[in-house]
C-alpha positions in Angstrom: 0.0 0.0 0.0 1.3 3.2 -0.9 0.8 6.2 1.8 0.2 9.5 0.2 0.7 13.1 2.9 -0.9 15.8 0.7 -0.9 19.5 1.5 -1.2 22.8 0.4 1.5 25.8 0.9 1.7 28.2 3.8 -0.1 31.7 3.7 1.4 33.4 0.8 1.6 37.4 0.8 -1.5 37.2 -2.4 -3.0 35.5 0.2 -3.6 38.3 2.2 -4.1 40.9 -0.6 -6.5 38.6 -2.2 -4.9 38.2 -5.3 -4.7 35.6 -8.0 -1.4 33.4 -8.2 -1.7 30.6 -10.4 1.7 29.6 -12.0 2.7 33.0 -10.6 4.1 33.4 -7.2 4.7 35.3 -3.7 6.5 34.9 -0.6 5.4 32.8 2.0 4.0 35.5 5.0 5.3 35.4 8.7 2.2 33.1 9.3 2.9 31.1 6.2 6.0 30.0 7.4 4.2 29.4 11.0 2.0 27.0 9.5 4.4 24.9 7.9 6.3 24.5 11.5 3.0 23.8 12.6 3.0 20.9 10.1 6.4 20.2 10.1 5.4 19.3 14.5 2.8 17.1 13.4 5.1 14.7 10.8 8.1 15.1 12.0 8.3 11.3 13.2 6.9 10.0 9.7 9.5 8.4 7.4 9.1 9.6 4.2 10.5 7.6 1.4 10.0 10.4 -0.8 9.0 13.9 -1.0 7.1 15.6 -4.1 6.5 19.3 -4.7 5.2 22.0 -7.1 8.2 24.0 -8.1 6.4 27.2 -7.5 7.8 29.4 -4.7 5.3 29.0 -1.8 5.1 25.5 -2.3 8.6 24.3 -2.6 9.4 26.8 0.6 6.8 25.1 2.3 8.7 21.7 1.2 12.0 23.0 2.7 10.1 23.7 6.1 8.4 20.0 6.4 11.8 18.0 5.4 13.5 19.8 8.3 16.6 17.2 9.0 15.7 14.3 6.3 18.1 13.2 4.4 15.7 13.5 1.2 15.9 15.3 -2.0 12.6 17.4 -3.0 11.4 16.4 -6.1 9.9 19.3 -8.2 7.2 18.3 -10.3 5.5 20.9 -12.9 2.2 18.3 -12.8 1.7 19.8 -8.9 1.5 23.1 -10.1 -1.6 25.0 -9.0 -4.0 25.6 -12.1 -2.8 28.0 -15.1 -4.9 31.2 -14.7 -2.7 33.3 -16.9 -3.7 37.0 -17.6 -5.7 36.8 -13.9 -2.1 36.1 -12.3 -1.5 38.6 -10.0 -5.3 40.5 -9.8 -8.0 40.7 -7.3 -11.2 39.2 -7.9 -12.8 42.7 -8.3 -10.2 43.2 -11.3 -10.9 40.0 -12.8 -14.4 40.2 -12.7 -14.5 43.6 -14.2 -12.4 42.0 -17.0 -14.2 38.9 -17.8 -18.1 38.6 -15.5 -19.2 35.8 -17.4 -15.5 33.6 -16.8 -15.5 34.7 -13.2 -18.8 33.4 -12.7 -18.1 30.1 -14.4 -14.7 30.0 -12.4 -16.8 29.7 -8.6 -20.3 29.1 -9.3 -20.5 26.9 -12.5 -16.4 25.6 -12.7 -17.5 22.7 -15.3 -19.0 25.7 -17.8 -15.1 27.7 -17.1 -13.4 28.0 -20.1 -10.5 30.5 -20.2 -9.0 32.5 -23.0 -5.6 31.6 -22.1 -4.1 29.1 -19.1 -6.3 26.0 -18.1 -10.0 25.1 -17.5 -10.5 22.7 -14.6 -10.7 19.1 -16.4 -7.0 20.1 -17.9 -5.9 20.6 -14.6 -7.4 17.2 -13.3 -5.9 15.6 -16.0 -1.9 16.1 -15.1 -2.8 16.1 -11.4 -3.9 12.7 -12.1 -1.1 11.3 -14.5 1.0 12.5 -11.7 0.0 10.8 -9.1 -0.5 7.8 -10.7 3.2 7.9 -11.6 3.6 8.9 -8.0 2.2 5.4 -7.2 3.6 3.7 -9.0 6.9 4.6 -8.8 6.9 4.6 -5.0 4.7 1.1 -3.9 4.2 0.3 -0.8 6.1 3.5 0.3 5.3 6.8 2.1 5.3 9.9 0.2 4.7 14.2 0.9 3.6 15.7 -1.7 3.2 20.0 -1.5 0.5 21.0 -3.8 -1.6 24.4 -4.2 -6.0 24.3 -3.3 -7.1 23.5 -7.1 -4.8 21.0 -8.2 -6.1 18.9 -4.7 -9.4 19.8 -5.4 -9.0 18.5 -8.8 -7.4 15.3 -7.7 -9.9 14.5 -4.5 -13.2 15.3 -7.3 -11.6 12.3 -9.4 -10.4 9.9 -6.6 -14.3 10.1 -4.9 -15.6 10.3 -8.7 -17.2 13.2 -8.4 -18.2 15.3 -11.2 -15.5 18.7 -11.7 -18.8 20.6 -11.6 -18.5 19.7 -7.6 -15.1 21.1 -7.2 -15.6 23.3 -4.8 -17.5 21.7 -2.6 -16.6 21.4 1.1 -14.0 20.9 2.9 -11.7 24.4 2.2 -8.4 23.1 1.9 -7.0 25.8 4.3 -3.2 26.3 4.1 -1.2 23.5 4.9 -4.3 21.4 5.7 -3.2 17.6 5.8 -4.9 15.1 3.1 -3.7 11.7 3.4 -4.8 8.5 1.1 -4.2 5.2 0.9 -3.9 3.4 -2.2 -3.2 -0.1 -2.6 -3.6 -1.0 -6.3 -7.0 -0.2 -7.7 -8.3 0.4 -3.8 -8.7 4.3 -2.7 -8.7 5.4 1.1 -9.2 8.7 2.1 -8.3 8.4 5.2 -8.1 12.5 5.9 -9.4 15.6 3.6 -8.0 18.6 4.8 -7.5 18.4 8.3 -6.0 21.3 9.8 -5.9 20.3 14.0 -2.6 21.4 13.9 -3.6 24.9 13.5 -3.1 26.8 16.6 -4.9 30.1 17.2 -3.0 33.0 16.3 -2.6 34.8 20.0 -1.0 31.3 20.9 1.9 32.2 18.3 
């Protein structure tokens, strides 16, 4: 049985300004960086045959933070990379929906009708989240692996492993920042055991 730790980055400095990021990037925020110790507490004892990140910024920081002292090379992998949202990189949600109402509709309320000029619509991005994993998997049975993702590419990957339609994407649970998924897959056999638990969060006057 293979062992998969999924999570998302740390608080990102977009984050907080509400903005966009995509394929684009900021720095992970004093909190950000918080939340992956927080994480980092919480599977520091787990041997990890292997850990898998997006090579984007925030999510490959947030890599750094959770190896801590294992002897274990990151492995970037472009297939983890948060969905392509091109000319929205970068602006609010006012700005894009002044640019395109119809799209930004279709993005949250109706993500199976999204279909963007440029960058990816959600069943391209469910696609090489899927290959990936499946390579993952195979490449790593019967072994324990961390992989550091972004919200949509899990989203993606959790509406195909419960075969649910990518009109359902963004259905509960929010996949708060570094939220802990965790499945178990032994060959054609899919346990969720955990979708975004985040009990590792503490409150932020405890910091």
């Amino acid at each position: 049985m293979t062992t998969l730790y999924i999570t998302r980055h740390g608080e990102t400095e977009w984050n907080t300004e509400g903005r966009m990021q995509g394929w684009n990037d900021s720095p992970l925020t004093n909190l950000g960086i918080t939340q992956a110790n927080w994480l980092y507490e919480r599977l520091k004892d787990i041997d990890f045959n292997a850990i898998y990140s997006s090579p984007t910024g925030r999510a490959y920081k947030t890599a750094e933070i959770l190896k801590g002292e294992r002897n274990i090379k990151i492995i970037a992998n472009d297939a983890l990379k948060e969905i392509n949202l091109s000319e929205w990189e970068g602006l609010d949600q006012k700005k894009i929906k002044d640019k395109d109402e119809k799209q930004f509709y279709n993005f949250w309320k109706a993500p199976h009708l999204y279909k963007p000029i440029c960058g990816e619509d959600f069943l391209e991005l469910q696609r090489r989240v899927i290959s990936s994993i499946r390579k993952i998997v195979k490449e790593h049975k019967d072994e324990t692996v961390l992989i550091v993702t972004h919200t949509m590419t899990l989203k993606a990957l959790m509406a195909s492993l419960k075969n649910k339609q990518i009109s359902t994407i963004w259905d509960p649970p929010l996949i708060k920042q570094t939220s802990l998924t965790i499945i178990e897959i032994d060959d054609e056999k899919i346990n969720i055991q955990m979708y975004a638990d985040d009990s590792h969060h503490k409150k932020i006057e405890d910091i």
